[in-house]
mmCIF file of the N, C-alpha and C atoms, coordinates in Angstrom:
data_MODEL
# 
_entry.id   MODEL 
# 
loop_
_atom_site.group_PDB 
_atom_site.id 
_atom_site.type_symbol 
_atom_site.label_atom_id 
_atom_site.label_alt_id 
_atom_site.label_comp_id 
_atom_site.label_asym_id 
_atom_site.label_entity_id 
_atom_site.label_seq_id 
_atom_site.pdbx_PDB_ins_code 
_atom_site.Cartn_x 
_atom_site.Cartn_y 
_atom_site.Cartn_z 
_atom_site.occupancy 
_atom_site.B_iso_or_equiv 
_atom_site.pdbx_formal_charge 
_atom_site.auth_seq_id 
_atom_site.auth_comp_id 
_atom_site.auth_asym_id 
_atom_site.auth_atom_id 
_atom_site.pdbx_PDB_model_num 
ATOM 1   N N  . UNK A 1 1  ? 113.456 76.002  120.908 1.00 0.00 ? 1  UNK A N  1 
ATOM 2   C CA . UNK A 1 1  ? 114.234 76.173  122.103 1.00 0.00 ? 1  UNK A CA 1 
ATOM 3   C C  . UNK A 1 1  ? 115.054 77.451  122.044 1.00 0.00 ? 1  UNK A C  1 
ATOM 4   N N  . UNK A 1 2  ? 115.453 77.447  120.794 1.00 0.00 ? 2  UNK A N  1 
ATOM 5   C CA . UNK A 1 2  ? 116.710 79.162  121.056 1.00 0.00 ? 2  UNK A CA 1 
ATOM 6   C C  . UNK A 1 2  ? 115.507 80.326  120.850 1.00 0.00 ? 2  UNK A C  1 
ATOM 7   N N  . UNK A 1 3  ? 114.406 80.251  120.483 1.00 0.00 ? 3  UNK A N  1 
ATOM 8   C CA . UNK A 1 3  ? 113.202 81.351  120.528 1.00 0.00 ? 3  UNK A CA 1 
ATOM 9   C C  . UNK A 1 3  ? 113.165 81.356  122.239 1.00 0.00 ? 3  UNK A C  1 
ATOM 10  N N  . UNK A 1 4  ? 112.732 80.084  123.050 1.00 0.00 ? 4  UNK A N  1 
ATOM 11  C CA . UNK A 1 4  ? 112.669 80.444  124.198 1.00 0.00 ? 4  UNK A CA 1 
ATOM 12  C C  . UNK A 1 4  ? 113.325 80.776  125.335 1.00 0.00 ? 4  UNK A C  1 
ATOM 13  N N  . UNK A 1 5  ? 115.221 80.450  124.441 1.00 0.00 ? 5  UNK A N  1 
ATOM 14  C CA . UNK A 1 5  ? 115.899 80.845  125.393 1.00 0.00 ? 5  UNK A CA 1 
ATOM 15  C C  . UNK A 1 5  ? 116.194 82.137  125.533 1.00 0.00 ? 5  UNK A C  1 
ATOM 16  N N  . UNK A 1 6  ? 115.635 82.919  124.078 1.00 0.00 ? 6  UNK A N  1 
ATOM 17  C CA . UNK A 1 6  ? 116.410 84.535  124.069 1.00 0.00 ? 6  UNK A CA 1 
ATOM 18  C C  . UNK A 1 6  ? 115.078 85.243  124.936 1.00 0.00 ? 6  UNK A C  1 
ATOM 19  N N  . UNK A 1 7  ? 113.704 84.786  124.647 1.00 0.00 ? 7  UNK A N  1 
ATOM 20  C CA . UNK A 1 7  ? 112.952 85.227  125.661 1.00 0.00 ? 7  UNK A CA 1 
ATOM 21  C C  . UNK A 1 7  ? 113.435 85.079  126.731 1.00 0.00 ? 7  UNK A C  1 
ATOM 22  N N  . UNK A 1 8  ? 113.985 84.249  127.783 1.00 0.00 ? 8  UNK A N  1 
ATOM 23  C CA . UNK A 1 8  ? 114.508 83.789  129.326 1.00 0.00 ? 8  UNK A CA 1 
ATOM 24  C C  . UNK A 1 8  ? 115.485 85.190  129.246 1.00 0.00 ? 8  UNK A C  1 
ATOM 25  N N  . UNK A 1 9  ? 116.274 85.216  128.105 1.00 0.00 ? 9  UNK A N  1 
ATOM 26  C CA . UNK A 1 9  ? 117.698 86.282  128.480 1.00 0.00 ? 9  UNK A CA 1 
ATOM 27  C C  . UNK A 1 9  ? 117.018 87.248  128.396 1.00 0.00 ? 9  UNK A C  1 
ATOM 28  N N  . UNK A 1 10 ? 116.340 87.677  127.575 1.00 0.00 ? 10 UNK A N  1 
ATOM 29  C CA . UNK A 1 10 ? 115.793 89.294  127.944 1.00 0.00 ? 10 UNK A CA 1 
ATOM 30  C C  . UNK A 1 10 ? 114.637 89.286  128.838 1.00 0.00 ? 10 UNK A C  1 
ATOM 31  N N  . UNK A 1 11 ? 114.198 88.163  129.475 1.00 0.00 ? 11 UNK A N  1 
ATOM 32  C CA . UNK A 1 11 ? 113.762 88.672  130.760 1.00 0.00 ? 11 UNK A CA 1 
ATOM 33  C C  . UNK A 1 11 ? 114.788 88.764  132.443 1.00 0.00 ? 11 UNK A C  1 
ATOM 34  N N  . UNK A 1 12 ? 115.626 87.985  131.841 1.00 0.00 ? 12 UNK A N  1 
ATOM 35  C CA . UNK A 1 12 ? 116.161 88.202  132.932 1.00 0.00 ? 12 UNK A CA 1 
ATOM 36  C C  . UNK A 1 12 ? 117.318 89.524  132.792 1.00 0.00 ? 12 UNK A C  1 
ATOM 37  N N  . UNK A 1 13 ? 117.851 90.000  131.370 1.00 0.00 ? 13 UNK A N  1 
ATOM 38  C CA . UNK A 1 13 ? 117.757 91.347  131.633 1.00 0.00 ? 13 UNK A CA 1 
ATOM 39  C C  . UNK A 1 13 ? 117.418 92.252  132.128 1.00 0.00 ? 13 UNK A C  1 
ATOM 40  N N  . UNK A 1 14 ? 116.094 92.525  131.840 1.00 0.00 ? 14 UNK A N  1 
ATOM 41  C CA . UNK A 1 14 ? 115.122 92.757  132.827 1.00 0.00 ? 14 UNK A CA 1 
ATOM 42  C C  . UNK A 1 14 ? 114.885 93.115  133.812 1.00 0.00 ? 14 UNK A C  1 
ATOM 43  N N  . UNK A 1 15 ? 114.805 92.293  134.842 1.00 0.00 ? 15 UNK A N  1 
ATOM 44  C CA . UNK A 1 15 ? 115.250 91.647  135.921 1.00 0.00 ? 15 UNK A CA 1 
ATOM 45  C C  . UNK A 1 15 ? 116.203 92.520  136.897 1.00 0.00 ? 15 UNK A C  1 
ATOM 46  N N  . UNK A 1 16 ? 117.101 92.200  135.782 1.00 0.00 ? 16 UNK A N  1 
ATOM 47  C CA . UNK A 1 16 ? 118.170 93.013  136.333 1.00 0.00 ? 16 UNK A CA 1 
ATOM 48  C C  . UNK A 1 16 ? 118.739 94.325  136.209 1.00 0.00 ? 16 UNK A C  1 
ATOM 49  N N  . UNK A 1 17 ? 117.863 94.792  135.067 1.00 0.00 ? 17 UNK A N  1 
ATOM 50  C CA . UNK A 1 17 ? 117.932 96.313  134.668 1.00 0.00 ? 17 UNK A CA 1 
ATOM 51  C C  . UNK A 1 17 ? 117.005 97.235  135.620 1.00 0.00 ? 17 UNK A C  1 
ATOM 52  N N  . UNK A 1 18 ? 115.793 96.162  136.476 1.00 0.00 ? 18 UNK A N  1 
ATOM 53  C CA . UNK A 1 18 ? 114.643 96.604  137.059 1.00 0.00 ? 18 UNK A CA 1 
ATOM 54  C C  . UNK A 1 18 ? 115.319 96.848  138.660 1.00 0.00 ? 18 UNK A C  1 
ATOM 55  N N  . UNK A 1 19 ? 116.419 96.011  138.975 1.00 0.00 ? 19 UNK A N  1 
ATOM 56  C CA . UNK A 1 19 ? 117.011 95.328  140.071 1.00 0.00 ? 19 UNK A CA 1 
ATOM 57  C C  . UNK A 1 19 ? 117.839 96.215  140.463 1.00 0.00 ? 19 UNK A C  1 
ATOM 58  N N  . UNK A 1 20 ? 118.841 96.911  139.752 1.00 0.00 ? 20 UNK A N  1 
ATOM 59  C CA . UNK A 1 20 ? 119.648 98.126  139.668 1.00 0.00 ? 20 UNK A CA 1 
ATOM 60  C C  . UNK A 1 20 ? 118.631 99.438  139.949 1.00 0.00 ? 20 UNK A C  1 
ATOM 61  N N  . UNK A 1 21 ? 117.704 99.953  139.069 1.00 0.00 ? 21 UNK A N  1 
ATOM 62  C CA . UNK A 1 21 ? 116.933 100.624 139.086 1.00 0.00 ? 21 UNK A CA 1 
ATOM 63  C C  . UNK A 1 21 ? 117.026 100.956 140.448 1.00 0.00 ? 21 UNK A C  1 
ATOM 64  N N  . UNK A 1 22 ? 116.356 99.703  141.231 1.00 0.00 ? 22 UNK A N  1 
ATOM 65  C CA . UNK A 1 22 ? 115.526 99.979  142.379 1.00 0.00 ? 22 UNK A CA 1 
ATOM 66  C C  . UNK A 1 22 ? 116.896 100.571 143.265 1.00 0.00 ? 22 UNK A C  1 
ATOM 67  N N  . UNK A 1 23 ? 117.943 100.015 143.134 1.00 0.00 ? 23 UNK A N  1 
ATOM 68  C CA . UNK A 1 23 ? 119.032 99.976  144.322 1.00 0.00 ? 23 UNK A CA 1 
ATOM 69  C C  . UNK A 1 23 ? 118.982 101.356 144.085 1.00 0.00 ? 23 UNK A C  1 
ATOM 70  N N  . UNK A 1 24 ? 119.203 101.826 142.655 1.00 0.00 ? 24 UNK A N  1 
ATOM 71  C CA . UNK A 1 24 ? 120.148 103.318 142.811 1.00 0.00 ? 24 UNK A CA 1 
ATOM 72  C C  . UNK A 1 24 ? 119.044 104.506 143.807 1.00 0.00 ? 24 UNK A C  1 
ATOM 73  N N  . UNK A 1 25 ? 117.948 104.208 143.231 1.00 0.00 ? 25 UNK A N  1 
ATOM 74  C CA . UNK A 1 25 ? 116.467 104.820 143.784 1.00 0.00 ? 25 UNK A CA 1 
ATOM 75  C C  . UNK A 1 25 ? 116.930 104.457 145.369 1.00 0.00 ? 25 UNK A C  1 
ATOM 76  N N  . UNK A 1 26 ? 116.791 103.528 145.830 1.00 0.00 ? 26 UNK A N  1 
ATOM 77  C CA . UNK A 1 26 ? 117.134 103.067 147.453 1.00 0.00 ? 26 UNK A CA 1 
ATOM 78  C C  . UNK A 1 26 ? 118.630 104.068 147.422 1.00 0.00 ? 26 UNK A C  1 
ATOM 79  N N  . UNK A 1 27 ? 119.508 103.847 147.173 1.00 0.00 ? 27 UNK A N  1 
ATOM 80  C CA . UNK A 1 27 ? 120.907 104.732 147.669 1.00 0.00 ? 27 UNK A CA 1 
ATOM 81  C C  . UNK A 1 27 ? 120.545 106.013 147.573 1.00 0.00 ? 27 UNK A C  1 
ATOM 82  N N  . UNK A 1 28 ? 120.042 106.407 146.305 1.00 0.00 ? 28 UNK A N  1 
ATOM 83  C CA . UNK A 1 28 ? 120.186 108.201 146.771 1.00 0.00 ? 28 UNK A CA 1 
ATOM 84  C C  . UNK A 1 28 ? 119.249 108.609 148.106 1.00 0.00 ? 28 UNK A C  1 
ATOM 85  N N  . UNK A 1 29 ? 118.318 108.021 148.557 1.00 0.00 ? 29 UNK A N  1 
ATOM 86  C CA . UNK A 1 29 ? 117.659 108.175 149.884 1.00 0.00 ? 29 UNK A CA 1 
ATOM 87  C C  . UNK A 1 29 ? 118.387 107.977 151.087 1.00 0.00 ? 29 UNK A C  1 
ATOM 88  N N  . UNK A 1 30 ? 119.288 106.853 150.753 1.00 0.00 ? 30 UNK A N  1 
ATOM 89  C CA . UNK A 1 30 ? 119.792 106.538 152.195 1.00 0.00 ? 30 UNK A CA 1 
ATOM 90  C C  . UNK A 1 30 ? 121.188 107.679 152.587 1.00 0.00 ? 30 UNK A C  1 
ATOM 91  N N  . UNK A 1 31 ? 121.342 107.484 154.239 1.00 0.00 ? 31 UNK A N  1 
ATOM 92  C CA . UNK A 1 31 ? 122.072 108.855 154.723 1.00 0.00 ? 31 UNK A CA 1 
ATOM 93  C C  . UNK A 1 31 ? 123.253 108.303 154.928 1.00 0.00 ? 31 UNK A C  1 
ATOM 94  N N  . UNK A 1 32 ? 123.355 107.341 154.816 1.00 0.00 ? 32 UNK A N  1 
ATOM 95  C CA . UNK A 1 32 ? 124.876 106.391 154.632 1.00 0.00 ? 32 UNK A CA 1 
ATOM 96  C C  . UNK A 1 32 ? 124.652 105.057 153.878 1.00 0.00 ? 32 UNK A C  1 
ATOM 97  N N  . UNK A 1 33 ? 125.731 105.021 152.941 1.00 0.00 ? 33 UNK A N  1 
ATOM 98  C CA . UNK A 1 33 ? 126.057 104.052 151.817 1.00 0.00 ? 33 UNK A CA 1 
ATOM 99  C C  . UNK A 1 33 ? 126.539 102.697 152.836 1.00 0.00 ? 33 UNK A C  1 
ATOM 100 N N  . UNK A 1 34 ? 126.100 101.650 152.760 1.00 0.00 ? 34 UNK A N  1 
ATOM 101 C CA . UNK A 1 34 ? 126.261 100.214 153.163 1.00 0.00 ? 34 UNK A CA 1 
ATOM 102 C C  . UNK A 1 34 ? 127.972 100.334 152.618 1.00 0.00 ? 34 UNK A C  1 
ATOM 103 N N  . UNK A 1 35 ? 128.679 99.488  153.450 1.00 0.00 ? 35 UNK A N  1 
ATOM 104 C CA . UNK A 1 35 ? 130.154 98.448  152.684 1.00 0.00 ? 35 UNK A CA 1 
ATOM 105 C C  . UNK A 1 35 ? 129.625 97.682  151.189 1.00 0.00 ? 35 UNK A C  1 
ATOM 106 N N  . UNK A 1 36 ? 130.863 97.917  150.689 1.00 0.00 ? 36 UNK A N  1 
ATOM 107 C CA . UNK A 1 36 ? 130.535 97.727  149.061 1.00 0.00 ? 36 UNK A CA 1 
ATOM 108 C C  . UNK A 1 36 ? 130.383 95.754  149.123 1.00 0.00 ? 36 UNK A C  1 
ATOM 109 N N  . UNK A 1 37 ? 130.935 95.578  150.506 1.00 0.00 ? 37 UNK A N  1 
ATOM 110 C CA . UNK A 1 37 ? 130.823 94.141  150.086 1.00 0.00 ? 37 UNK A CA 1 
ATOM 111 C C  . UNK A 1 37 ? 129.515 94.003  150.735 1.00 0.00 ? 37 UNK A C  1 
ATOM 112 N N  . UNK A 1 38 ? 129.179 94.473  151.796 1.00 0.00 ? 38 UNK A N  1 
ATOM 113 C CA . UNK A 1 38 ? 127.640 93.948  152.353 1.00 0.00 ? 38 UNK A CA 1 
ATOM 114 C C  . UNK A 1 38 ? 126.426 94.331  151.561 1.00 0.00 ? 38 UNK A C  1 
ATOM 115 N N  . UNK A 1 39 ? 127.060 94.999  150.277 1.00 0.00 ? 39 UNK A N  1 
ATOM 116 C CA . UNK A 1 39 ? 125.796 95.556  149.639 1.00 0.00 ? 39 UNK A CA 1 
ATOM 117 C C  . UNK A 1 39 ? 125.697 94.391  148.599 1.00 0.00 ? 39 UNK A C  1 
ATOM 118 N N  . UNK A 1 40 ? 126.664 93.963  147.870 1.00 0.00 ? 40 UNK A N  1 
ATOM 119 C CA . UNK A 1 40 ? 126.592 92.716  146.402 1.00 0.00 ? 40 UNK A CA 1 
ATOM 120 C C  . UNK A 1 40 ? 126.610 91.757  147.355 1.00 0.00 ? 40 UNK A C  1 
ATOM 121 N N  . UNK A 1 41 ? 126.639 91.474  148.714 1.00 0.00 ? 41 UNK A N  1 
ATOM 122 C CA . UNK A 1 41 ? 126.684 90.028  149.226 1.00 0.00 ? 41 UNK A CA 1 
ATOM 123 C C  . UNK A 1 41 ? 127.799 89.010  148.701 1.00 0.00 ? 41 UNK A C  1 
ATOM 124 N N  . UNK A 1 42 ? 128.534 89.704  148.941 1.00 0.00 ? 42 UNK A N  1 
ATOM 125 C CA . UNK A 1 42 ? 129.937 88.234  148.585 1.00 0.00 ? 42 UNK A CA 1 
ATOM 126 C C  . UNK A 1 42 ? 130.038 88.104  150.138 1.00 0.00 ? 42 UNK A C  1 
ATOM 127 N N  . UNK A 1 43 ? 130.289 86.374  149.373 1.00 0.00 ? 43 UNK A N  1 
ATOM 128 C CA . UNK A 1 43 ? 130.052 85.319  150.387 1.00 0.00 ? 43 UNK A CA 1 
ATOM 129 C C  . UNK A 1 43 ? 130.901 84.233  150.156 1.00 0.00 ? 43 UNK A C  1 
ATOM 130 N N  . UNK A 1 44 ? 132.060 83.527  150.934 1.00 0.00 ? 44 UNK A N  1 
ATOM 131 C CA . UNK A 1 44 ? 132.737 82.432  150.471 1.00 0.00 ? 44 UNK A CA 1 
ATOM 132 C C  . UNK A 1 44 ? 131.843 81.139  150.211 1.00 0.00 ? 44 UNK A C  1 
ATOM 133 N N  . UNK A 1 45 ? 132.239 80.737  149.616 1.00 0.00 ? 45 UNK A N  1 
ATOM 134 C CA . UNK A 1 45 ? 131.789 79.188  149.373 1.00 0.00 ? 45 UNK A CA 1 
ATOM 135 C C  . UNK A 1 45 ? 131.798 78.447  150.372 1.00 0.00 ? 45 UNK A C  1 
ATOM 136 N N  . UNK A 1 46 ? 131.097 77.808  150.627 1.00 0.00 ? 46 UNK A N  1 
ATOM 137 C CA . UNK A 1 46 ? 131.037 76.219  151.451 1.00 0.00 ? 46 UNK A CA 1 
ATOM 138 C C  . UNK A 1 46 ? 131.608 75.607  150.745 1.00 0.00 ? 46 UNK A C  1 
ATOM 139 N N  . UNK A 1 47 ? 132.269 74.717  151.743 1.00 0.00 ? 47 UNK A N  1 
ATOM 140 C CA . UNK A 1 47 ? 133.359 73.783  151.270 1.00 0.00 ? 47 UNK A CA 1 
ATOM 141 C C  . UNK A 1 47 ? 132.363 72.725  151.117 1.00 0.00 ? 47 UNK A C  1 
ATOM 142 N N  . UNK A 1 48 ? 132.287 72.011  149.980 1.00 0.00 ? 48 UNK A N  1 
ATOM 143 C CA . UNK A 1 48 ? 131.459 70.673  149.993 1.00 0.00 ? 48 UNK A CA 1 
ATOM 144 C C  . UNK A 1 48 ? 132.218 69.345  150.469 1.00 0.00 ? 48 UNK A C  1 
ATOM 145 N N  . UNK A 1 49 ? 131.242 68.343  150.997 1.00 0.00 ? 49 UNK A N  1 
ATOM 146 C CA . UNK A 1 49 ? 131.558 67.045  151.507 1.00 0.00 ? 49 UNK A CA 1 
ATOM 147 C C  . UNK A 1 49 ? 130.780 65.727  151.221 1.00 0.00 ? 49 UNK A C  1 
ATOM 148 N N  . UNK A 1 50 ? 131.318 65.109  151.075 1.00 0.00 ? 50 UNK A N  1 
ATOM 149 C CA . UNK A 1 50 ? 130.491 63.803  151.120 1.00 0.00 ? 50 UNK A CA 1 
ATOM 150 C C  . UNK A 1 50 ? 129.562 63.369  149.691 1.00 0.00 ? 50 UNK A C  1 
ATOM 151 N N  . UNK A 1 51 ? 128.625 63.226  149.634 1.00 0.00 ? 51 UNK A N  1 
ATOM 152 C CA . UNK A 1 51 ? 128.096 62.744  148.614 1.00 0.00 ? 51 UNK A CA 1 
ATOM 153 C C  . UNK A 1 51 ? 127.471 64.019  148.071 1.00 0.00 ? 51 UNK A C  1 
ATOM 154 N N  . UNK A 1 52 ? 127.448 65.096  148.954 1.00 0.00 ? 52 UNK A N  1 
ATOM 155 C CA . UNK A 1 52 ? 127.567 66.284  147.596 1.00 0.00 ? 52 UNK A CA 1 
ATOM 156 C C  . UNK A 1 52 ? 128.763 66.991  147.171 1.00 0.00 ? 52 UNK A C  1 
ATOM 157 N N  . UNK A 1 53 ? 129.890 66.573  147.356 1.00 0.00 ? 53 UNK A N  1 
ATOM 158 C CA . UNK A 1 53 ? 131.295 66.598  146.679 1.00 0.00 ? 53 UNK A CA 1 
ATOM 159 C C  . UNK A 1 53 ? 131.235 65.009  145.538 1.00 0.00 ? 53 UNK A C  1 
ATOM 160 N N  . UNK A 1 54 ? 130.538 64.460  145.613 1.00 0.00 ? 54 UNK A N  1 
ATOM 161 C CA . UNK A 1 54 ? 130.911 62.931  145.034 1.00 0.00 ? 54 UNK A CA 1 
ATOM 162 C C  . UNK A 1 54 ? 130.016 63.696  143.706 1.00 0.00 ? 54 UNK A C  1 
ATOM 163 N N  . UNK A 1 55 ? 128.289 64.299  144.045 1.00 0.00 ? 55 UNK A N  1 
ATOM 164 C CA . UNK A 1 55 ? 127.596 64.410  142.906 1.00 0.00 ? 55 UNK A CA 1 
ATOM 165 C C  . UNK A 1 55 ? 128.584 65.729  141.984 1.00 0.00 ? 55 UNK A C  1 
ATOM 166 N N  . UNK A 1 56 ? 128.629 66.374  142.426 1.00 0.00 ? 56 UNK A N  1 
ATOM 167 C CA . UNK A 1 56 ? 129.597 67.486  141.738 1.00 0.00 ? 56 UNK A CA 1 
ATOM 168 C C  . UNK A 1 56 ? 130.603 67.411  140.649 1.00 0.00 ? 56 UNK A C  1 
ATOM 169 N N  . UNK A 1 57 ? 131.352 66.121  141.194 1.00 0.00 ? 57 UNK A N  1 
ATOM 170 C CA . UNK A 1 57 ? 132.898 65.411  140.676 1.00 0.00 ? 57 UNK A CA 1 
ATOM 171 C C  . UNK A 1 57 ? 131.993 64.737  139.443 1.00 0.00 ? 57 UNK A C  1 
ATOM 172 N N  . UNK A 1 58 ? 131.082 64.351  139.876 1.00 0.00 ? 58 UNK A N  1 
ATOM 173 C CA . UNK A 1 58 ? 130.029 62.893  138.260 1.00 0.00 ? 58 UNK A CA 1 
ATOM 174 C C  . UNK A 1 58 ? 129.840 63.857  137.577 1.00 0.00 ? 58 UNK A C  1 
ATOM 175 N N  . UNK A 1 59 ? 129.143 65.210  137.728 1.00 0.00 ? 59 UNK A N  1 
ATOM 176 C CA . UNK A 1 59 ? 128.677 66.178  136.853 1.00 0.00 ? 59 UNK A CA 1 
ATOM 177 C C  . UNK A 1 59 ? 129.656 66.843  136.475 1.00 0.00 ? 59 UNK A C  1 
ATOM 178 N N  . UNK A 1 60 ? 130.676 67.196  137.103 1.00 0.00 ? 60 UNK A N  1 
ATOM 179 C CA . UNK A 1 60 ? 131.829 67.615  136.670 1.00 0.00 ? 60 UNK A CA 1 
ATOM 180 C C  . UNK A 1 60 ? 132.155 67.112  135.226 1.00 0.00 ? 60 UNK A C  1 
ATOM 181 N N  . UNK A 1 61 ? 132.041 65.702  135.432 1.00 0.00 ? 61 UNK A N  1 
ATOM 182 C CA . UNK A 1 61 ? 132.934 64.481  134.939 1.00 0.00 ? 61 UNK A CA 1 
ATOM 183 C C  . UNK A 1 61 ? 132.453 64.892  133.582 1.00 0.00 ? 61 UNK A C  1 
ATOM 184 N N  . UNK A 1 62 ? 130.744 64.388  133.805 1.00 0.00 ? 62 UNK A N  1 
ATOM 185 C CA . UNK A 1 62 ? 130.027 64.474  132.584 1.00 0.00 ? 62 UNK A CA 1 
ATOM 186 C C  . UNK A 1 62 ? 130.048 65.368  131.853 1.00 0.00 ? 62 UNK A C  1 
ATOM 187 N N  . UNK A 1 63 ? 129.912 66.946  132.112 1.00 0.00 ? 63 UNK A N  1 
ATOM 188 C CA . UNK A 1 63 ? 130.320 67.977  131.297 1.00 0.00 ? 63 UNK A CA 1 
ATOM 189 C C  . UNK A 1 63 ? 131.792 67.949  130.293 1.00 0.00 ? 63 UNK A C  1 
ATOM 190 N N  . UNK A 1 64 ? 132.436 67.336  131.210 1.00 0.00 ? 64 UNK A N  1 
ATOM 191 C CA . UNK A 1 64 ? 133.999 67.285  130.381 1.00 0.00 ? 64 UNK A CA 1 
ATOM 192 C C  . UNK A 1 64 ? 133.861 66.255  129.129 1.00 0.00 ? 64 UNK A C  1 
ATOM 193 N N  . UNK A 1 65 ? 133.293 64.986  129.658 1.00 0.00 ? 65 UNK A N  1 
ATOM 194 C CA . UNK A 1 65 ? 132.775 63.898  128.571 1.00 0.00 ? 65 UNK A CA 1 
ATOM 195 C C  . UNK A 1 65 ? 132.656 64.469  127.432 1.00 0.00 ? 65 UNK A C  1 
ATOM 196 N N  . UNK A 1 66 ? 131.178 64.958  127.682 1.00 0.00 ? 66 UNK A N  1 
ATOM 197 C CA . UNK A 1 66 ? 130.200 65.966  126.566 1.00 0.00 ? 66 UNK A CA 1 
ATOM 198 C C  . UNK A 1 66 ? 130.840 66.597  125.567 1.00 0.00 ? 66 UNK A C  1 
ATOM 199 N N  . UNK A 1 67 ? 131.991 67.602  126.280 1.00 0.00 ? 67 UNK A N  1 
ATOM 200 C CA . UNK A 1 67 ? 132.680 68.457  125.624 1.00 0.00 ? 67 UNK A CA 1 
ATOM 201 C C  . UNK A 1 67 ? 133.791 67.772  124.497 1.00 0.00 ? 67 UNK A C  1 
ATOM 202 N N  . UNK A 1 68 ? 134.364 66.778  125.470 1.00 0.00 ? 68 UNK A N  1 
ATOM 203 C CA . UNK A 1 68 ? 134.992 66.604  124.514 1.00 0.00 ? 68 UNK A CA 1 
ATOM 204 C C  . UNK A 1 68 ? 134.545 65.810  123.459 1.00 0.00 ? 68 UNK A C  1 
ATOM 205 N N  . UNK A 1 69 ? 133.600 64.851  123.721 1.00 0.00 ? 69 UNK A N  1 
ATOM 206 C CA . UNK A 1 69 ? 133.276 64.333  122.583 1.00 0.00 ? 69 UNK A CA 1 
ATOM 207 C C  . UNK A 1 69 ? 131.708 64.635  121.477 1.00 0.00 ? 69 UNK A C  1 
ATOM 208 N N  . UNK A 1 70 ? 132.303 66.350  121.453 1.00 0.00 ? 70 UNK A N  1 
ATOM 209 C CA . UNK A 1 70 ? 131.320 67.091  120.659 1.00 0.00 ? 70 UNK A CA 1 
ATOM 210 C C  . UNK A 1 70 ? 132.043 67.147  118.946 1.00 0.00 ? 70 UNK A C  1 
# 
């Protein structure tokens, strides 16, 4: 499992080294630079409700469990 997780991280390095690449390649072409926020896409959260605020709070729960009784 930790062989296949360091494969996952350096692909998704990757990924994201490939991902940048492309943007900077896309910006020096373009004749005006996007808003710094419309370019990374920040976006508020949805407020959750109902029984997907209920599953959240269990998993919540459970992580804390876990932790502490490591």
């Amino acid at each position: 499992m930790a062989i296949e997780a360091a494969a996952w991280r350096m692909e998704q390095a990757q990924r994201g080294r490939a991902w940048l690449a492309w943007h900077i390649a896309a910006l020096t072409r373009a004749k005006r630079l996007p808003r710094f926020q419309q370019l990374v896409g920040v976006h508020d959260a949805k407020p959750l409700e109902g029984d997907e605020l209920a599953e959240r709070r269990r998993e919540f729960e459970e992580m804390t469990q876990a932790w502490e009784g490591r």
